[in-house]
C-alpha positions as CSV (number, residue, x, y, z in Angstrom):
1,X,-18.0,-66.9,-0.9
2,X,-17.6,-67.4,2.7
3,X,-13.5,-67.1,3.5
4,X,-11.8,-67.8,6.9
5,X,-8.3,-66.9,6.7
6,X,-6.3,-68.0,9.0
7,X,-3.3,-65.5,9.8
8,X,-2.9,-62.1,10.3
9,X,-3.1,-59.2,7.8
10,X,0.7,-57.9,7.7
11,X,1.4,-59.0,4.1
12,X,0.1,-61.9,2.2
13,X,-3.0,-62.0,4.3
14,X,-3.7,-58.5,4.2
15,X,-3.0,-58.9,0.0
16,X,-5.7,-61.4,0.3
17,X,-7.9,-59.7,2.2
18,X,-8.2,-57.0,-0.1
19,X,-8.6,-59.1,-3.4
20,X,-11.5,-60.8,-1.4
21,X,-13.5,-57.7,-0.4
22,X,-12.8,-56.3,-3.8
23,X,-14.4,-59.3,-5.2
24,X,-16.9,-59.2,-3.1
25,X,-16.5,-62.2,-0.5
26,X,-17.2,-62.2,3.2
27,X,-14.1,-62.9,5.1
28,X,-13.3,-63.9,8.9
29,X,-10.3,-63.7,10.4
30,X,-8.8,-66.0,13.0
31,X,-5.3,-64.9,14.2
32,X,-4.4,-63.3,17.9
33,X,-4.6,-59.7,16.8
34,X,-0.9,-58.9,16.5
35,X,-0.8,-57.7,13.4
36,X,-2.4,-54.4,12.3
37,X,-5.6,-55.2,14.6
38,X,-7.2,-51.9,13.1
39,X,-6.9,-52.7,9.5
40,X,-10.4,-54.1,7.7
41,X,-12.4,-52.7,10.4
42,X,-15.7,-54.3,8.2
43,X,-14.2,-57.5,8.3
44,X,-15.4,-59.9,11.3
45,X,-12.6,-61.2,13.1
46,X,-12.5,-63.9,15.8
47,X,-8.8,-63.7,18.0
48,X,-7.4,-66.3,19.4
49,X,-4.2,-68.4,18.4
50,X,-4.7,-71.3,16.1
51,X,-2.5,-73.6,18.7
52,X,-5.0,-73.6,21.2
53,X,-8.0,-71.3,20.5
54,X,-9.9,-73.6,17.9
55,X,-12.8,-74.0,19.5
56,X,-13.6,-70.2,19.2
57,X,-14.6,-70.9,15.7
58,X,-17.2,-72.9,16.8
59,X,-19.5,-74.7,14.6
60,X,-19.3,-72.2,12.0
61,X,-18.9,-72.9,8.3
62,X,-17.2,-71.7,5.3
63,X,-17.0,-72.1,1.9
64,X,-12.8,-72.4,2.4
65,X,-10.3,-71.7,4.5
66,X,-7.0,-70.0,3.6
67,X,-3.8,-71.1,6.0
68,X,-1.0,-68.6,5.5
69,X,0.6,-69.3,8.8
70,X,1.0,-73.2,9.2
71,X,4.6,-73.9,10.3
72,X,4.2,-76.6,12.6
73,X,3.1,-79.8,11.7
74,X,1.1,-80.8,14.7
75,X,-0.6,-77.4,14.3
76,X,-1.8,-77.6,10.8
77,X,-3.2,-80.9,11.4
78,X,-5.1,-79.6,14.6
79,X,-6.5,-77.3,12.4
80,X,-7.4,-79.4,9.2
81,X,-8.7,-81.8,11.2
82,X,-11.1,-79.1,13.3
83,X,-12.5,-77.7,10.0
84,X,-13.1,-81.2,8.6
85,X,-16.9,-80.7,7.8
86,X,-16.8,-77.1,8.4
87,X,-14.9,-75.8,5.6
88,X,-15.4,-77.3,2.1
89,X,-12.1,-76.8,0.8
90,X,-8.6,-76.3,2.6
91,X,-6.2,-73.7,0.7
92,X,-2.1,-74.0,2.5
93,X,0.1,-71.3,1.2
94,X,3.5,-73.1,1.0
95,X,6.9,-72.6,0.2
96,X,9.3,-73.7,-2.9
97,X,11.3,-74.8,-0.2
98,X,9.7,-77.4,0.2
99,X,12.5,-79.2,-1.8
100,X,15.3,-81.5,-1.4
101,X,17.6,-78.6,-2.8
102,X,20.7,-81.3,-4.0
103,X,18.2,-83.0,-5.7
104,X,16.3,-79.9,-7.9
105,X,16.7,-80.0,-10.8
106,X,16.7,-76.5,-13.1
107,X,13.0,-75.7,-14.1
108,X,11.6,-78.2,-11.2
109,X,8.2,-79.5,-11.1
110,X,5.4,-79.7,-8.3
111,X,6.6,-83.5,-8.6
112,X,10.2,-83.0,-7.8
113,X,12.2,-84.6,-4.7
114,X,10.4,-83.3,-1.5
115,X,12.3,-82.6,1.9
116,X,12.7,-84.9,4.7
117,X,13.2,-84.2,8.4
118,X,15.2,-86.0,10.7
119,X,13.1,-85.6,13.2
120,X,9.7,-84.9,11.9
121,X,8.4,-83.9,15.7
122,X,11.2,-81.0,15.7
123,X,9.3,-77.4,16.6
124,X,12.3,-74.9,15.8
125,X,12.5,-72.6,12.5
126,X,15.8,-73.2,10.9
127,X,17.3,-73.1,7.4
128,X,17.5,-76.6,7.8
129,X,14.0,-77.5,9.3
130,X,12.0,-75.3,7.6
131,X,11.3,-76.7,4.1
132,X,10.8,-80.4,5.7
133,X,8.6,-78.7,8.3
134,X,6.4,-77.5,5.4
135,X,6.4,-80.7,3.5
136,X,4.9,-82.4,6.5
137,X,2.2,-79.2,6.9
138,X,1.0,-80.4,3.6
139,X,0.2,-83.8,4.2
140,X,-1.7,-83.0,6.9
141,X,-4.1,-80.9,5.1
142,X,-4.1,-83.0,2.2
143,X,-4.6,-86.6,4.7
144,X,-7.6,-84.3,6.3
145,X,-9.0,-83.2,2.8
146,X,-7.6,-85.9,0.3
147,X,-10.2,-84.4,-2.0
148,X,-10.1,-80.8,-1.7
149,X,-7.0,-79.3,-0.7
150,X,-5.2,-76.4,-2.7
151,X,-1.7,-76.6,-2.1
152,X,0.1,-72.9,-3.0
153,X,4.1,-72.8,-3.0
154,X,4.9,-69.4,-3.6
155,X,8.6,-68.7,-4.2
156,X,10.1,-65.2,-2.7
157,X,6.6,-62.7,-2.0
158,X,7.6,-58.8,-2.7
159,X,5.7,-56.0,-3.2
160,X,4.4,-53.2,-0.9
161,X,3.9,-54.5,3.0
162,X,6.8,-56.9,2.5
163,X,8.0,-57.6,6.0
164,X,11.3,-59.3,5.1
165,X,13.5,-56.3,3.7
166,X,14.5,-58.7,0.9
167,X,13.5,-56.9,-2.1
168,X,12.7,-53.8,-0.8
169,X,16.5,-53.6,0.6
170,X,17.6,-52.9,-2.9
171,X,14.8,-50.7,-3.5
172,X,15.5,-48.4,-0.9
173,X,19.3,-48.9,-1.4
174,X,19.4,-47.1,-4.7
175,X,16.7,-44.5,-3.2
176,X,19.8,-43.2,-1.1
177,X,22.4,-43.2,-3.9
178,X,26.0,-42.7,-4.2
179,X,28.7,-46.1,-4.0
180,X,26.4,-49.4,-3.8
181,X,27.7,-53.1,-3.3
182,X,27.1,-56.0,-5.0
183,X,27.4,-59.3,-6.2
184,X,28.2,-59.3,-10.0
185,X,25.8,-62.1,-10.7
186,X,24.0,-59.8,-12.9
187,X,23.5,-62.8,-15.3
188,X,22.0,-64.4,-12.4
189,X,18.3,-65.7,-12.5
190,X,16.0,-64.3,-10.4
191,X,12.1,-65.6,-9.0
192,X,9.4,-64.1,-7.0
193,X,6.1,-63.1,-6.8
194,X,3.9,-59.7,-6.0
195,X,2.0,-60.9,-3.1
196,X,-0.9,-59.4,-5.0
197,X,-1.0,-61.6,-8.0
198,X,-0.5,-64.1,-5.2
199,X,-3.5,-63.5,-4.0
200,X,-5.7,-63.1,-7.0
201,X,-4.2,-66.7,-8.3
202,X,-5.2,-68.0,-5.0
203,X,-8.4,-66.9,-5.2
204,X,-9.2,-67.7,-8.6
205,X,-8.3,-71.5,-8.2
206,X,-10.3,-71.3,-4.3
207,X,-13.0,-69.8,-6.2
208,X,-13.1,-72.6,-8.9
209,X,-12.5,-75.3,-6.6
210,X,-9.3,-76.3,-7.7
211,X,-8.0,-79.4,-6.0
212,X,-4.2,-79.7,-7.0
213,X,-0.7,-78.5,-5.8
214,X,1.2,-75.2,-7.8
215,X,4.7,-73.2,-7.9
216,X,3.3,-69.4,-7.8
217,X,6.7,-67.7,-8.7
218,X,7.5,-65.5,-11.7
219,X,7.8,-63.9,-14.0
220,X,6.5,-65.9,-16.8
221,X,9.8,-65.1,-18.5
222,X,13.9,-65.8,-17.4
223,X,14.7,-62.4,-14.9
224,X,17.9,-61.9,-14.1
225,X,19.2,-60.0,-10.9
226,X,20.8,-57.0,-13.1
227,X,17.1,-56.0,-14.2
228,X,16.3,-56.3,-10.9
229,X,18.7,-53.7,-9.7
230,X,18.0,-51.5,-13.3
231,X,14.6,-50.9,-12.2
232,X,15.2,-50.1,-9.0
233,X,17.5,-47.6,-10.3
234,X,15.0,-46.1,-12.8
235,X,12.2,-46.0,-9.8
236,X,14.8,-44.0,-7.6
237,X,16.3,-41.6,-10.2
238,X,18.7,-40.8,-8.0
239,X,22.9,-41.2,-8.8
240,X,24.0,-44.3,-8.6
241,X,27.5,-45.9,-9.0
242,X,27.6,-50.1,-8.3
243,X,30.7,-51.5,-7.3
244,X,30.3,-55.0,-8.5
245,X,32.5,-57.6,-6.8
246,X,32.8,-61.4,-7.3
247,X,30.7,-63.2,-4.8
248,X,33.8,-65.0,-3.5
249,X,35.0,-61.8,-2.3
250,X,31.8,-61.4,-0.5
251,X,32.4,-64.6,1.4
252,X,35.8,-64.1,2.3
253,X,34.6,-61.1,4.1
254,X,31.5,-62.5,5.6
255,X,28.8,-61.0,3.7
256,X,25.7,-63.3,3.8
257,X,24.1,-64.3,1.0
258,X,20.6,-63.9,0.8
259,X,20.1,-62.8,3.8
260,X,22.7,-59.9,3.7
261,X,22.8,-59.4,-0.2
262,X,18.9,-60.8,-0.7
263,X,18.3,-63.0,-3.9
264,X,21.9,-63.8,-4.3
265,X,22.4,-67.7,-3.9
266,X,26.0,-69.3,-4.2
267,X,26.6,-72.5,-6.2
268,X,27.7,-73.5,-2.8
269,X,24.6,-73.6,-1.2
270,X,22.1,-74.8,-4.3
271,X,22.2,-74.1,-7.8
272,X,20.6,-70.6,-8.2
273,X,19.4,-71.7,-11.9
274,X,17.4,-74.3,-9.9
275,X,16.7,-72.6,-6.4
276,X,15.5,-69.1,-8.6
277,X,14.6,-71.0,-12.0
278,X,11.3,-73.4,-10.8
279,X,9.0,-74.1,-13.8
280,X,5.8,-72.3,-13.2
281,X,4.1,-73.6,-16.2
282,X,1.4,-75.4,-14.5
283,X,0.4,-72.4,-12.7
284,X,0.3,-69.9,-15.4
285,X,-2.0,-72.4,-17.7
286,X,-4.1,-72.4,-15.0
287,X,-4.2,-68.2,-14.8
288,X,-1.6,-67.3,-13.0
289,X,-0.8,-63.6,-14.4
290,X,1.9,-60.9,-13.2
291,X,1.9,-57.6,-12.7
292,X,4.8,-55.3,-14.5
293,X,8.3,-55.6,-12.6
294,X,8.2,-52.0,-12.5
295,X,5.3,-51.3,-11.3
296,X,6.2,-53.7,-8.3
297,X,9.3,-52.3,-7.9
298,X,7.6,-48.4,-8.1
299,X,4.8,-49.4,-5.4
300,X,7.3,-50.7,-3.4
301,X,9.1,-47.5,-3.4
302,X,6.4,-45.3,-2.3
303,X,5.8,-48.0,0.6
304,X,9.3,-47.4,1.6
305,X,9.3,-43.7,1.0
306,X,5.7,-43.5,2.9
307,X,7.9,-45.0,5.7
308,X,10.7,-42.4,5.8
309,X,12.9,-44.9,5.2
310,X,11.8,-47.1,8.4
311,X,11.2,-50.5,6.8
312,X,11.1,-53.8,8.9
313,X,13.0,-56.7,8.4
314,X,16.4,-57.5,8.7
315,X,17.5,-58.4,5.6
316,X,20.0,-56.5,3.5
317,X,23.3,-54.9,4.3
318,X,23.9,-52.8,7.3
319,X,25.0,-49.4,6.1
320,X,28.3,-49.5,8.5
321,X,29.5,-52.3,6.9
322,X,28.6,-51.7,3.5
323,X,30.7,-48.2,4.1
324,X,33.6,-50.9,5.5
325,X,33.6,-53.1,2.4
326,X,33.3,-50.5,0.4
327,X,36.6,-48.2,1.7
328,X,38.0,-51.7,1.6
329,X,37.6,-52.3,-1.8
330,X,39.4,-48.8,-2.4
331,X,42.9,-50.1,-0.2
């Protein structure tokens, strides 16, 4: 197949870029060359920025197009509606937050209460825009190709190249060892996906010609947050003692959740058995498969180890104020 991919090549895109070339599809890239501009140097690549640059694509064709950038509503639809008759099918990565969160029920479905926006014109990333914004990214590609749109909600990515710190902040964590503090949610569920099975379920259903929206989470079974941290345990092998503390505690001295303690989600903010417990059913029927936690976890290790430590993103827990809490706890 033919594949433009709109986006750049830092983490999902550059997991889809490999599963392509291993499958043996020709792939263009359209994004402004940020992003690790000297990785795929077999790849043709066209730069420019997707709010503005369209026209360098010309009247080129392609079997699909896969969007994992579209934020903006007004972009998305600039470029759906530019690739109407050019591309035969459009493929939107999403979000699972696409949801209205109060209304989600535990074990969700692609059908379940969507997100509304205020002010739908509104251009600005928040916690409180974002998941509207996306609803209204969808439309446009699926009011552009009512036919043959694949719409991909992916829940939290991980694995190797993961940009956010989310997951790979407790990685590394236990990778240093000694006192480490966390939310005793152990018994907490807990959803994401490798961006590489990501990949190869998005290419599957774009190779198919799949036409239909799909949660791509996992695992196919209930994870909870204490396996999470027992693998990344076993990957380190290092000596490790967790001081578990109730998430209250955590509030009252203004720890973040999620974004300081990744994966943990209070009652406060959504029901985690809802937010991290989204039925993947349909997806899996349709060949969605998973990779071992541990081997995810391990990959991501090396990444992090390959790194010296160095990893992007700015999720996870400052090591000053961990220390803090921590000689806090011992008062």
């Amino acid at each position: 197949m033919d594949l433009l991919l709109i986006g750049g090549t830092q983490f999902v895109g550059r997991a889809l870029v490999e599963k392509a070339l291993q499958r043996g599809h020709n792939v263009t890239l359209f994004n402004r060359g940020k992003t690790n501009p000297d990785l795929f140097p077999e790849v043709e690549r066209i730069t420019g920025d997707r709010d503005g640059d369209l026209a360098k694509l010309g009247d080129r064709t392609w079997d699909a197009v896969i969007d994992t950038v579209g934020y903006f509503p007004r972009v998305v639809k600039d470029s759906a509606e530019y690739l109407k008759g050019k591309v035969n099918q459009y493929v939107f990565i999403s979000t699972i937050s696409v949801y209205d969160l109060e209304k989600l029920p535990p074990q969700g479905k692609e059908d379940s209460t969507l997100a509304t926006l205020a002010d739908p014109s509104v251009e600005e990333i928040t916690g409180e825009t974002y998941g509207g914004l996306k609803v209204l990214c969808e439309q446009a590609v699926m009011d552009a190709f009512p036919d043959t749109y694949l719409i991909v909600r992916p829940g939290l990515i991980v694995g190797p190249h993961d940009p956010s710190n989310r997951l790979p902040y407790y990685v590394g964590r236990m990778d240093k060892g000694g006192d480490v503090l966390l939310p005793d949610i152990f018994d907490q569920p807990v959803q994401f996906v490798d961006a590489r099975d990501l990949a190869d379920f998005t290419l599957d259903q774009t190779e198919k010609g799949t036409s239909d929206i799909f949660h791509v989470t996992g695992p196919d079974t209930t994870l909870h947050f204490g396996e999470v941290i027992d693998s990344c345990i076993q990957a380190a092998g290092k000596d490790v003692v967790l001081k578990k503390v109730a998430p209250d505690w955590l509030i009252e001295n203004e720890v973040q959740p999620f974004s300081e303690m990744p994966l943990w989600v209070p009652s406060s903010l959504a029901p985690p058995e809802a937010f991290m417990g989204v039925d993947v059913s349909k997806a899996i029927d349709a060949g969605l498969t998973f990779l071992p936690l541990q081997q995810t976890i391990d990959d991501t290790l090396a990444w992090i180890r390959s790194l010296d430590g160095d990893v992007p993103g700015n999720a996870g827990l400052a090591p000053e104020k961990e220390a803090a809490l921590l000689a806090k706890l011992e008062d």
